[in-house]
C-alpha positions in Angstrom: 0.0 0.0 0.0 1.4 3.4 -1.1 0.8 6.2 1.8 0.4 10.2 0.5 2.1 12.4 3.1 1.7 16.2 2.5 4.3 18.4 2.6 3.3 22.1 2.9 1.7 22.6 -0.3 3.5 20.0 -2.1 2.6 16.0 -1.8 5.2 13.0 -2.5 4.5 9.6 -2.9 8.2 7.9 -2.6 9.3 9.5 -5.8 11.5 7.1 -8.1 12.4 7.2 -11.8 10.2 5.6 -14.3 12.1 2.6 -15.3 12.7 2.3 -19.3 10.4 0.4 -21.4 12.0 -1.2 -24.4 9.9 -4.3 -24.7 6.9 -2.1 -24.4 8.5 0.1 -27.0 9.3 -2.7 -29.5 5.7 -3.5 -29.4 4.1 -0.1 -30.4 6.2 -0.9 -33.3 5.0 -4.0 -34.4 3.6 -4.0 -37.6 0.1 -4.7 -38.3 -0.7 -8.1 -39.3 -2.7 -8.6 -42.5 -4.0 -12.0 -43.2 -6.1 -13.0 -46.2 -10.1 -14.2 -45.4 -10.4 -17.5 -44.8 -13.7 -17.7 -43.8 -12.8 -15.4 -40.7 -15.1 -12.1 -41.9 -17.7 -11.6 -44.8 -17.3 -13.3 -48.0 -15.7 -10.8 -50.7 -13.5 -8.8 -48.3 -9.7 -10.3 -49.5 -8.1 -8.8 -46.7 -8.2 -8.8 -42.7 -6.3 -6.7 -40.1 -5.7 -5.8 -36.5 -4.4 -2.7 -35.2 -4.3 -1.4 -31.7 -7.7 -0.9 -30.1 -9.2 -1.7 -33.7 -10.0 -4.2 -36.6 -9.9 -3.6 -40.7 -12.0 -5.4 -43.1 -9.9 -4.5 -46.4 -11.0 -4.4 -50.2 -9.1 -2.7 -52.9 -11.5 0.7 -53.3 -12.5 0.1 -49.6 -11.5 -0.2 -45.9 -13.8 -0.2 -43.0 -12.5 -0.4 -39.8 -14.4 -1.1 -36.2 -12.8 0.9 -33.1 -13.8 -0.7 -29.5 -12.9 1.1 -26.2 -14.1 -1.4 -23.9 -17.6 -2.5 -24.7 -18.1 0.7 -26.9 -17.6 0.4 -30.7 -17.7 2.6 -33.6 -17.0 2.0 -37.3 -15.3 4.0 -40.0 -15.9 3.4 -43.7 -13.0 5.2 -46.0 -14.0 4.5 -49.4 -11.9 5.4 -52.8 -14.4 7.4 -54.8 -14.1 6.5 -58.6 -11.9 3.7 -58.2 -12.3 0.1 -60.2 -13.4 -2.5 -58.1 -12.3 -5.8 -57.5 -9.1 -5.3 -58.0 -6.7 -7.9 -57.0 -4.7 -7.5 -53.7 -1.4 -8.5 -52.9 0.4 -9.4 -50.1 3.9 -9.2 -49.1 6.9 -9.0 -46.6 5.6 -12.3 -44.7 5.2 -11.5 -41.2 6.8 -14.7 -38.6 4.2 -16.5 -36.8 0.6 -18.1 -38.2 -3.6 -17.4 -37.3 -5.8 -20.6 -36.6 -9.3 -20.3 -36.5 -12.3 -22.6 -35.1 -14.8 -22.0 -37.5 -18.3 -23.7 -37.6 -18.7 -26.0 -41.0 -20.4 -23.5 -43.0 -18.2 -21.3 -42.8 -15.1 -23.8 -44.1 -14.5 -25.4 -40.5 -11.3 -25.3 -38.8 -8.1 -23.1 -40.8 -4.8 -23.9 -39.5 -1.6 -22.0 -40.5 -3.3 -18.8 -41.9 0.2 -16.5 -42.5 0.4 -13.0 -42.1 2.0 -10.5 -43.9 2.8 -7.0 -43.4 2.0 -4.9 -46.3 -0.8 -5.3 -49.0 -1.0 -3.5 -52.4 -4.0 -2.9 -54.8 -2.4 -2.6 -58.5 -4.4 -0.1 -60.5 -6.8 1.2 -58.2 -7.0 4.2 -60.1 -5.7 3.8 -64.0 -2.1 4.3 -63.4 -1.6 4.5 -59.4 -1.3 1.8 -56.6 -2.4 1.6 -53.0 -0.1 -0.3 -50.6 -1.8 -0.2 -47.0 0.7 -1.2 -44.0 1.3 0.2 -40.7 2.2 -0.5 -36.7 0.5 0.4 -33.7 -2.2 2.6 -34.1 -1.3 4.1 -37.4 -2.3 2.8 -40.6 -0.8 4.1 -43.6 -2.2 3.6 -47.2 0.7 4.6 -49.7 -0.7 6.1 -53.2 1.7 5.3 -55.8 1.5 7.5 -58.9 2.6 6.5 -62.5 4.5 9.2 -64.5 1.9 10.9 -66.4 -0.8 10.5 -64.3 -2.9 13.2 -62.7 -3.2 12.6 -59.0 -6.2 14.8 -59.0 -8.1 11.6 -59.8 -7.5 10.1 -55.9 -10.7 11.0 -54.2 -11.2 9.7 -50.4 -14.8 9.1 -48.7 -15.1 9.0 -44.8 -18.4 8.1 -43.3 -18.5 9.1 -39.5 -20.3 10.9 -36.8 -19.5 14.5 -38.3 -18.2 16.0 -42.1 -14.3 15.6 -42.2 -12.3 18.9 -41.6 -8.9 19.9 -42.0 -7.2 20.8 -38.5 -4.5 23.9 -38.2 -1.6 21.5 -38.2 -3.0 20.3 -41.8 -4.4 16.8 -40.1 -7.7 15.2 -40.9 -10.3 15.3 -38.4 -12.6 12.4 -38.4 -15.3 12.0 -36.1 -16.9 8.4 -34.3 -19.0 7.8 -31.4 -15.7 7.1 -29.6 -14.2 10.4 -30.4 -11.6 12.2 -33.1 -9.4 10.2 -35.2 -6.5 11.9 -36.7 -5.5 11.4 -40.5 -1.8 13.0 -40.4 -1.0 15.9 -42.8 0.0 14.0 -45.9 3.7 13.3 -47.2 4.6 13.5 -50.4 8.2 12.4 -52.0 9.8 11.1 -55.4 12.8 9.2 -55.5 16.1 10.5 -57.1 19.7 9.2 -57.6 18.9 7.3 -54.3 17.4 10.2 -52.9 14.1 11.3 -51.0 12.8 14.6 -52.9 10.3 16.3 -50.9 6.8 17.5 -52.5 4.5 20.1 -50.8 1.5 18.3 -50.0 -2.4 19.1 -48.1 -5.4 18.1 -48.1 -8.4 19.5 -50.1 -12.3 18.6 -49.1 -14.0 19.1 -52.2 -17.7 20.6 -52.1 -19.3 16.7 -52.6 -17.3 15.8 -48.9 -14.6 13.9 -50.9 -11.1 14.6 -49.5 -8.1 14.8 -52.8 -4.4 16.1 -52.7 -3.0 19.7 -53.6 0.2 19.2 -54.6 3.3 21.2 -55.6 5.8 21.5 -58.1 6.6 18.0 -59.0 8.4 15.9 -62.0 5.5 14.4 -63.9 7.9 12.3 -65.8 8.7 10.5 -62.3 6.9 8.1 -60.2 4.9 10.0 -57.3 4.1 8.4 -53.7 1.7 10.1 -51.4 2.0 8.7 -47.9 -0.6 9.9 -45.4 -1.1 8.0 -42.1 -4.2 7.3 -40.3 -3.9 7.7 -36.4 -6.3 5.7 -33.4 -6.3 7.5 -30.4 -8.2 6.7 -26.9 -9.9 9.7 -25.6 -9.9 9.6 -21.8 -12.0 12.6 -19.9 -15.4 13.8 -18.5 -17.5 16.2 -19.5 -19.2 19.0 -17.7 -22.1 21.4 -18.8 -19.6 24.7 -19.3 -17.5 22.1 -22.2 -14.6 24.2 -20.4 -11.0 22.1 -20.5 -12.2 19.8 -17.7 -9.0 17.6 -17.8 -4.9 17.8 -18.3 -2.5 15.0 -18.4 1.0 15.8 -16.7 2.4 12.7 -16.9 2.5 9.3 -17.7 4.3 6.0 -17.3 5.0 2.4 -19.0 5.1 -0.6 -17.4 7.1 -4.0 -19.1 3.7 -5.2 -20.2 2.6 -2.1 -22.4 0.2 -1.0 -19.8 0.3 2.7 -19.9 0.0 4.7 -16.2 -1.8 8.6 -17.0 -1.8 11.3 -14.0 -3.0 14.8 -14.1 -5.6 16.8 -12.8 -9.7 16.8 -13.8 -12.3 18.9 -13.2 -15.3 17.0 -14.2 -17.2 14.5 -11.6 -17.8 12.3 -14.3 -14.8 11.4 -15.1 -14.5 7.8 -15.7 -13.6 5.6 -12.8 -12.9 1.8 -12.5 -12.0 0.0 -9.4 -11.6 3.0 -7.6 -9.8 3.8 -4.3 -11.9 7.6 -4.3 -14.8 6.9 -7.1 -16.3 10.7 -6.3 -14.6 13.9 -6.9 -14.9 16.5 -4.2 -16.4 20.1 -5.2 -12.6 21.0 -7.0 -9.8 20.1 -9.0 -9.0 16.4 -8.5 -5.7 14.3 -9.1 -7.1 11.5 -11.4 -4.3 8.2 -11.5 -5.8 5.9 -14.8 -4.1 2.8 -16.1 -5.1 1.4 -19.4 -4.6 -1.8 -20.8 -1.5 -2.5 -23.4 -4.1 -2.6 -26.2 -5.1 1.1 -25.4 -9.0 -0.3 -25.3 -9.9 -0.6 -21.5 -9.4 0.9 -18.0 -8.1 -1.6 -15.3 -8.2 1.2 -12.7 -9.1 5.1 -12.4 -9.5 6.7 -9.5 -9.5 10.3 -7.5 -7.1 11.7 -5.0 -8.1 14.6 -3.5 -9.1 16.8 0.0 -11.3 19.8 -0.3 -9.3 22.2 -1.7 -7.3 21.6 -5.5 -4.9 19.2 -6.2 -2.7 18.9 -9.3 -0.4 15.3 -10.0 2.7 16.6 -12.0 4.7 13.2 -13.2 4.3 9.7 -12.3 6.1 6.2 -12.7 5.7 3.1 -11.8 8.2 -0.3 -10.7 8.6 -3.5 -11.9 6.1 -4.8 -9.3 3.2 -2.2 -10.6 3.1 0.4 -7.7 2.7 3.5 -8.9 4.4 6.7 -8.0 2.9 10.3 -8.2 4.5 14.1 -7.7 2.5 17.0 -7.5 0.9 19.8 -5.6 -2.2 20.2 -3.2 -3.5 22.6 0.0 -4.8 20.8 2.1 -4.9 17.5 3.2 -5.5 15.0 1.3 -7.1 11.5 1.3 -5.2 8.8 2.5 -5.2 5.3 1.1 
């Protein structure tokens, strides 16, 4: 058990360093593993992925993926305006390691050895251009490959979602679900020269009809062209209150050898989410909130308060190799003691 002594105006909880997480690093960068259907989703979808805190059902003009935050889903539909269907998909860069699935006999029974790669590539989505979807983590990046010659004007994305697309100050796409913004990264644009990487100015237009394109710059059109934007999952964790002020700020957070990630910082709203908590209600002001959420990014294993009746603010936190949790920060008055 972890005791809270204040200190004047400050609080300390036995402050150590946060310990370094390299396995848990190695895994935010594992690819994502496509696999072709097997029988495992709906006939005429070639293509099956899994990404952190989602899944992605993958045709050649088409992706749709399904976001879950604990028992809460939402889906996304991006869909290549214009582009020829059925066109055939093809895997590469085999991935270590096999899926097996249990399935009943209509659906083709039991599949064994199912392999997994990590890129996939739709030739001639668009006459003359590519798509090569790949990614790790939470980002999933669908490279457009451009043939000399070819305008990339024709490239025209559709998102279905909670709200219209729009284009953020920082040049991202903002999508909108039921489980909050996703993040399309400004785009990146390149050719390749003598070995080289040649930048190419690159943003992203939303055309009156709602469908998303490229503006590009000055570019060789006798060169192939890649445009490389990345698509980005991100939990949202906060309350809400009936002012929509800033109700919550994260000052720090930790990463323990499993991947779990450890978030401290202060809230403002009473209902901020709470799971197997040590304080489940907030007092009348500024709270401490301590959350830690699963490896996968989809679930809270615990949130709780810490606070007295005056405000309280948790600066930086870490945690050991046994899980206990360390917090730094600021309060008044008292506060509540485990």
């Amino acid at each position: 058990m972890t005791v809270i002594r204040t200190i004047s105006c400050l609080f300390a909880a036995m402050v150590s360093l946060a310990q370094t997480a390299p396995d848990a690093n190695r895994l935010a960068k594992l690819p994502i593993r496509f696999e072709p259907n097997v029988g495992q989703a709906p006939a005429g979808v070639p293509f099956v992925a899994r990404g952190t805190g989602y899944s992605l059902s993958l045709r050649a003009e088409r992706a749709e993926f399904v976001f879950r935050s604990g028992e809460t889903q939402a889906r996304l539909e991006m869909q290549l305006v214009g582009a020829r269907t059925g066109r055939p998909m093809t895997p590469s860069d085999k991935l270590p390691g096999v899926s097996n699935y249990l399935l009943s006999p209509a659906r083709g029974g039991a599949k064994h050895g199912v392999p997994t790669y990590e890129r996939v590539t739709a030739a001639g989505v668009y006459p003359g251009i590519d798509v090569t979807y790949y990614g790790s983590g939470q980002e999933l990046e669908h490279d457009f490959v451009v043939s000399p010659h070819t305008d990339p004007a024709i490239i025209r994305m559709k998102y279905t979602g909670e709200a219209a697309p729009r284009v953020d100050t920082d040049g991202s796409l903002l999508l909108t679900t039921a489980l909050g913004p996703i993040r399309q990264r400004p785009p990146v644009a390149y050719q390749q020269r003598d070995g080289k990487r040649i930048p190419v100015e690159s943003r992203y237009s939303i055309h009156a009809d709602g469908t998303i394109g490229f503006i590009l710059g000055a570019y060789d059109t006798t060169a192939t062209l890649t445009i490389d934007p990345a698509l980005v999952y991100c939990t949202y964790l906060g309350g809400a209150t009936p002012s929509g002020t800033d109700m919550e700020r994260a000052y720090g957070v930790a990463v323990d050898s499993t991947g779990a990630a450890y978030v401290a910082g202060v809230t403002d709203a009473a209902d901020f989410p709470v799971a197997n908590a040590m304080k489940p209600i907030k007092s009348a002001y500024q709270d401490i909130f301590i959350a830690k959420i699963n490896p996968a990014g989809t679930a809270l294993v615990y949130s709780t308060f810490i606070g007295g009746s005056e405000s309280e603010e948790a600066h930086a936190v870490a945690v050991d190799g046994t899980g206990a949790v360390y917090l730094t920060g600021i309060t008044c008055r008292p506060i509540s003691q485990p």
